[in-house]
N, C-alpha and C positions, 0 to 999 in steps of 0.2 A: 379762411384763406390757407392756414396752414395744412389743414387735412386734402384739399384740393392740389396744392402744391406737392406732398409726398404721396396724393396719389395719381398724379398724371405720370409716378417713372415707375410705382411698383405695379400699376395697370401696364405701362406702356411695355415694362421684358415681359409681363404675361404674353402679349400680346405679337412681340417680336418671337419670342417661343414659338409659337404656333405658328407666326408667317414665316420663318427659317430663312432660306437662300433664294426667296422670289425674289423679282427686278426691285419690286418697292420696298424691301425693307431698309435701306441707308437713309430713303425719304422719309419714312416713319420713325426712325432712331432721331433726324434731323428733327422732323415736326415737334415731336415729342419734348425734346432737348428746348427747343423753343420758346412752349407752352408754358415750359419750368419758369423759363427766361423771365416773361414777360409775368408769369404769376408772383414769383421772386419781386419782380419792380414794384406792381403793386401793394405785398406787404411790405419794402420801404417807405415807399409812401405813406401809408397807414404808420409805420412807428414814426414819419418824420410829424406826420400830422399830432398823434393820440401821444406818443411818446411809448414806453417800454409797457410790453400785454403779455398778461399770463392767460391763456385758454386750456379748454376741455379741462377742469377740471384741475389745474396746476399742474399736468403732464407735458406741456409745454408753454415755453415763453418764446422772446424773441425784444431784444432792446438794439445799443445801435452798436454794439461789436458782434453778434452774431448773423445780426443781417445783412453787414455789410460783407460778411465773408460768405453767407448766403447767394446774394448778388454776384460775386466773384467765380463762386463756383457754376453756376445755373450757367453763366456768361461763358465761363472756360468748355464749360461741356457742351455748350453748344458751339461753341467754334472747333471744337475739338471733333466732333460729330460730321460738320460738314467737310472737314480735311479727310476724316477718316473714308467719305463716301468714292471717293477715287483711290486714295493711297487700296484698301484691303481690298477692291476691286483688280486693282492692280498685282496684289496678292493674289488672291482666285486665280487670277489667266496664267501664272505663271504655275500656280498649282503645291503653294504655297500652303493653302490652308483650302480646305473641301469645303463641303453643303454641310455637314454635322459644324463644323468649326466656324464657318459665318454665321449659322443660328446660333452657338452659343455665344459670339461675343457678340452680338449685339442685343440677346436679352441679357447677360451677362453687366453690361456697360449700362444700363436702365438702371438693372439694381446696383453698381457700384456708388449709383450717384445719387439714390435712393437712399442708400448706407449713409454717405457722408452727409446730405441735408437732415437724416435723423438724427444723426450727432449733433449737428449745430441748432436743432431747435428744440430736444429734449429738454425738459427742465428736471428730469430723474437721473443721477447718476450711476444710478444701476442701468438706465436704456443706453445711457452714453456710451456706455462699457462694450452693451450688447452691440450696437451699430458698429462700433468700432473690428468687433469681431465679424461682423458681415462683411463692413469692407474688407477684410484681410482676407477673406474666403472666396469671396468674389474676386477679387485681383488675384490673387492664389492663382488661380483655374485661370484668367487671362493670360500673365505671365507665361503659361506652359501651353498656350493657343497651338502651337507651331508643332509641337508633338515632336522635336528633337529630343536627344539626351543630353542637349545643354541647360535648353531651356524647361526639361524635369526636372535638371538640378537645380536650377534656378531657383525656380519656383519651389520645391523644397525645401531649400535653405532658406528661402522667405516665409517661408509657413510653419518652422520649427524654431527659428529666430524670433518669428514677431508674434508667433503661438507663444512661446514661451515669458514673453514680454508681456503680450496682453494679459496671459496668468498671475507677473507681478501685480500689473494695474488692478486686476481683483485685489489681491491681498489690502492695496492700498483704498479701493473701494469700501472694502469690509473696514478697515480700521477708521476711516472717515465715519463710517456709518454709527457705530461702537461712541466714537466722541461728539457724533450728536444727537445720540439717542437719551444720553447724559441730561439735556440740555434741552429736549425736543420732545423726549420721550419715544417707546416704540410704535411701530409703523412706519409707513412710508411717506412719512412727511421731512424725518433726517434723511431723506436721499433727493428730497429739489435744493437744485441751485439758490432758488429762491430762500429759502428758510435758510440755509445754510450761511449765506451772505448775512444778514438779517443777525443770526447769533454766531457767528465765528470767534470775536472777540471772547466769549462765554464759553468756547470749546478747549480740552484740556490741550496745551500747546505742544506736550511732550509725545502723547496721540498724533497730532494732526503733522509732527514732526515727522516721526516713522511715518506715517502712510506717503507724505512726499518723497522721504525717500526712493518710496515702492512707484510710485507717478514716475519719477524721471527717469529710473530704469524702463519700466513701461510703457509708457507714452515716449519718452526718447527715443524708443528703439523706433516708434512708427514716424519720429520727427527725422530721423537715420541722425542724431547725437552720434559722434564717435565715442565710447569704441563699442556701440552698437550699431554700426552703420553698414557693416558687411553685406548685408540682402542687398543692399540700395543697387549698387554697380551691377550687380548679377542681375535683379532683376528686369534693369532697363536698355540693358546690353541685348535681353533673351526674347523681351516681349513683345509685341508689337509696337510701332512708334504714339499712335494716337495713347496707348494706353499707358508710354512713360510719359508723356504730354500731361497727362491727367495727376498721375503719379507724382509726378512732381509740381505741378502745377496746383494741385488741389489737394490729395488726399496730407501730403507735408502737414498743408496749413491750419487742418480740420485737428492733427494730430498735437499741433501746437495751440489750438487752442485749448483744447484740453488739459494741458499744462497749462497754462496760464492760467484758467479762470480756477488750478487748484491752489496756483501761486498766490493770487490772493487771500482765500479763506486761511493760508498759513501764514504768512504775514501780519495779515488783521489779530487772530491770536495769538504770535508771540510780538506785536509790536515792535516787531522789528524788518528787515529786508534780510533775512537768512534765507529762506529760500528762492530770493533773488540773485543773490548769492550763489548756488551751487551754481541757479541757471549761467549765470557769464561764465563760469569756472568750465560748463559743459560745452558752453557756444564760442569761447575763445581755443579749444581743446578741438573743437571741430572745425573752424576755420584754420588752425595749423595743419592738421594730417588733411583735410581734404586740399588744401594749395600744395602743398606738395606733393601730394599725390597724385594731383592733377600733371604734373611735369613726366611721367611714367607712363600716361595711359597711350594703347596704341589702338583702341578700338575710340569711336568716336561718340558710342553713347554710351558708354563709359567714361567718358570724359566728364561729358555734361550733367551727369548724374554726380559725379565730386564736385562739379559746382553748385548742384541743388543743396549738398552737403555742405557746402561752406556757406553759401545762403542763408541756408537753414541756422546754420551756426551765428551768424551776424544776427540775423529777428530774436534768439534766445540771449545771448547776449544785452541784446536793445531789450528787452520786454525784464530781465532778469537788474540791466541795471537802476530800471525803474525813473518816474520822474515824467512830467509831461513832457518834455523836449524828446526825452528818448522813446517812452511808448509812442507820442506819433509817430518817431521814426520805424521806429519795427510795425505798426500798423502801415504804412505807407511803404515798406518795404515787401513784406508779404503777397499787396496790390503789385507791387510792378514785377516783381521777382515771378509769383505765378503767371503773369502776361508775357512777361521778356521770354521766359525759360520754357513754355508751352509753344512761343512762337520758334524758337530753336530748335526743337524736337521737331515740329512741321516740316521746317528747310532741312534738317537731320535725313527723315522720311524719304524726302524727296532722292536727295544726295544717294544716300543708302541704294533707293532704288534704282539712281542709273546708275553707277557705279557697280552695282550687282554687289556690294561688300561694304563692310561695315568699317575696314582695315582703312587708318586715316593714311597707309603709304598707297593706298591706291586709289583715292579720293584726288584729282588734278582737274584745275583749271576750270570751276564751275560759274564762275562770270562768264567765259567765253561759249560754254557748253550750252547755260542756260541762266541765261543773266540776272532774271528775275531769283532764281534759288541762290545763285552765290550772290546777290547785294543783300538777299534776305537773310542768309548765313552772316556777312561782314556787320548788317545793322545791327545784328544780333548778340553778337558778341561783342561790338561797342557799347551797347547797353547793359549787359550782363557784367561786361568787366568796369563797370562805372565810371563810363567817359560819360562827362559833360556831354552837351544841356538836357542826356536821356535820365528818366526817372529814378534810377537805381541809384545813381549820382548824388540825387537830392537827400534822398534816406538816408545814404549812406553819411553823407556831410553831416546830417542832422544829429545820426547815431554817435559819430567823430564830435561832433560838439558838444553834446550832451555829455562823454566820455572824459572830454578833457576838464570838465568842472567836476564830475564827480566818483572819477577815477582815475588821474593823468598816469597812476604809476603803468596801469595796462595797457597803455597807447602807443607804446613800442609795439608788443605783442601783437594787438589787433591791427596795426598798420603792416607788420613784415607779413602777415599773412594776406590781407588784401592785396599787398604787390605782387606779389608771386604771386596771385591767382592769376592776378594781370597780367603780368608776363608771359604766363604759360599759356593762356587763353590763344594768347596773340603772336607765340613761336609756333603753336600746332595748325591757327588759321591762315597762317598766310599760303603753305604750299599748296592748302585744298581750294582754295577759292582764283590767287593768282595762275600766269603761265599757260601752258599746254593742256587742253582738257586730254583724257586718256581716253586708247580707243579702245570703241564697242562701245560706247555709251546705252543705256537704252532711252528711248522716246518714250518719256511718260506725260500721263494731263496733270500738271500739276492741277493743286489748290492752293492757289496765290491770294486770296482775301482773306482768309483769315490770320496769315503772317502778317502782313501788313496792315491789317486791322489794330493788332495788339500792337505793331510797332507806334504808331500815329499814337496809341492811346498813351503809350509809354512815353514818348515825347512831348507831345503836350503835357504830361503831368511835371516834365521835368521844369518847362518854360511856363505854365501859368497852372496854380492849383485853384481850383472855382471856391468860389466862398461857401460856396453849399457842402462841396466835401471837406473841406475847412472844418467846417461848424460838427459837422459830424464827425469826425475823426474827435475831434476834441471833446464831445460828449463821451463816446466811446471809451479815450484815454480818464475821463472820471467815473467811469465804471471800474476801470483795472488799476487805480490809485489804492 
């Protein structure tokens, strides 16, 4: 299943390579994306049946916190993929992007997702590293689609930022490696997840201490942690919409897991939650500068990229303060947060494109304009900014609850930053969505399903969670104990 799985997307940008800017490539990026989908469902199923499988050789595994962000992503790219087939179309005609620049990103977009599924089912953290480097390379080159001189800065600064990040994360690779060769001996058996879990406790903790260090500068910078968060705004400002959709919606989460699953093997060997520890220290630091930061912005995906940051901020936090209550929550927050915030960027897209401008003072009146994009923007932002009975709401309670038993003194802190994100959310949505639409709108087709896809799924999780993903989540959080 696994090898079929990552190769229906690194067949599939072969293949969009070569078909470039024909009519049917958006249907073959969709198919494609699909395939994943559906091959994705079936290894859940298999780990809900067999339980947690190492294959080919111990090159890769797959239990229930990996698959299930597997499942998440497969599902984002694929709704992501069919919004994308009108919006970049729409791009085309106005001459936005040529025939060289729709074949690159949509084999481009194959392999970004290619990237991220081989981080999450790698059991080598030397391939983790690698994929991790693919997606930045890949998205790199998306980022600067548009062939501006903003978005080559962009894209630049995201590729010398999170280049230089992913080179920390080596160092911390290597030193990980060094304290369980100790213990493992040499070869490449001190670099699976698997063994490493298995003897962590046996690893020298003053070792596995420095290399986390080297992890959260590294891996935080691709989680956009402040005060590595700088790429994050630029580059979802410059890039195409589908591809901050993705961005924030998927490539975040793949980024955080990889901190976590090193959170643990350091943990387990100094017997302690120290490096749970930095995480809140990082995730409380990120939810203050991205909410108020968010009060400044006057471009509108830049906006919503400090809210991914502050998002991002709360899951590290929840995952750092540790404890079943609060790992379900930052698992369960990750799930709606890449739903909510992918669904955002869609009606983003949409907006953007009538409007001819990204500038939120020229954004008016898009209930009236086109009804279905402004409710789809307003759901959206009730959800994202944690109003009840929508899904964000429930994490977030849970993360709040779990905080007050086992940290009250920072519950000032992470409360004044949730308000203000609120606040701000909801002083910059009202002028765009209320009132007067502004003239010259342009008439586009939208893609209204898969906005309101994610909404419904986000709402229902807020109003009943199934005992099936119940059970799973909570497997999962005894994996990351």
């Amino acid at each position: 299943m696994i090898p079929l799985l990552l190769g229906v997307s690194i067949v599939s940008a072969a293949v969009l390579a070569y078909v470039g800017d024909r009519r049917f490539a958006p249907e073959i990026n969709i198919a494609a994306s699909s395939a994943t989908l559906v091959l994705s469902l079936l290894l859940a199923l298999q780990v809900y049946w067999v339980g947690s499988v190492v294959a080919l050789d111990g090159w890769f595994f797959v239990d229930e916190f990996n698959v299930y962000l597997v499942v998440l992503t497969s599902f984002v790219s694929t709704t992501t993929a069919i919004f994308s087939r009108n919006y970049m179309r729409f791009e085309r005609s106005r001459g936005k992007v040529g025939h060289k620049a729709m074949r690159f990103y949509h084999a481009m977009y194959q392999m970004f997702i290619f990237a991220m599924l081989l981080a999450l089912l790698t059991n080598n953290v030397g391939v983790l590293w690698i994929s991790m480097e693919l997606a930045t390379l890949s998205t790199v080159l998306l980022v600067s689609l548009y062939r501006t001189p903003s978005s080559v800065e962009a894209a630049w600064k995201y590729f010398i930022l999170c280049g230089v990040g992913i080179a920390l994360a080596l160092f911390g690779t290597i030193l990980l490696y060094f304290a369980a060769e100790k213990v493992l001996g040499p070869g490449s058996q001190g670099l699976l997840w698997t063994n490493l879990n298995r003897v962590s406790p046996h690893m020298e903790p003053t070792i596995l201490s420095l290399a986390f260090v080297f992890f959260v500068v590294g891996y935080g910078t691709k989680v956009g942690l402040v005060p590595l968060h700088n790429w994050l705004p630029d580059a979802h400002s410059e890039g195409p919409t589908p591809i901050s959709a993705v961005l924030s919606g998927l490539l975040l989460n793949v980024a955080l897991y990889a901190l976590v699953r090193c959170k643990v093997l350091v943990n387990k060997a100094m017997a302690s939650n120290w490096a749970g520890e930095i995480m809140m220290g990082f995730g409380l630091l990120s939810i203050l500068v991205a909410s108020i930061s968010l009060l400044r912005q006057k471009d509108i995906k830049r906006m919503f990229a400090y809210s991914s940051i502050e998002h991002m901020g709360i899951a590290t936090f929840a995952f750092g303060l540790g404890g079943t209550v609060a790992t379900f929550g930052a698992l369960l927050h990750m799930l709606v947060h890449s739903l909510t915030k992918s669904a955002i960027f869609f009606t983003v897209g949409h907006a953007a494109q009538m409007s001819g401008t990204q500038a939120m003072a020229h954004i008016k009146g898009l209930i009236k304009a086109n009804p279905l994009v402004g409710w789809g923007m307003v759901f959206g932002v009730m959800a994202i900014a944690g109003m009840p009975p929508f899904g964000v709401f429930a994490s977030e309670f849970l993360i709040l609850t779990a905080a007050m038993k086992q940290a009250p003194a920072l519950i000032p802190i992470f409360l004044f930053g949730v308000c203000i994100a609120f606040a701000a959310l909801f002083r910059k949505l009202q002028p765009m969505v209320f009132g007067e639409p502004a003239e010259g709108l342009a008439v586009i087709k939208a893609a209204h399903l898969p906005v309101f896809l994610h909404m419904a799924i986000v709402l229902a999780l807020g109003l009943y969670f199934p005992v099936l993903l119940q059970q799973w989540f909570l497997d999962a959080v005894e994996i990351l104990k």
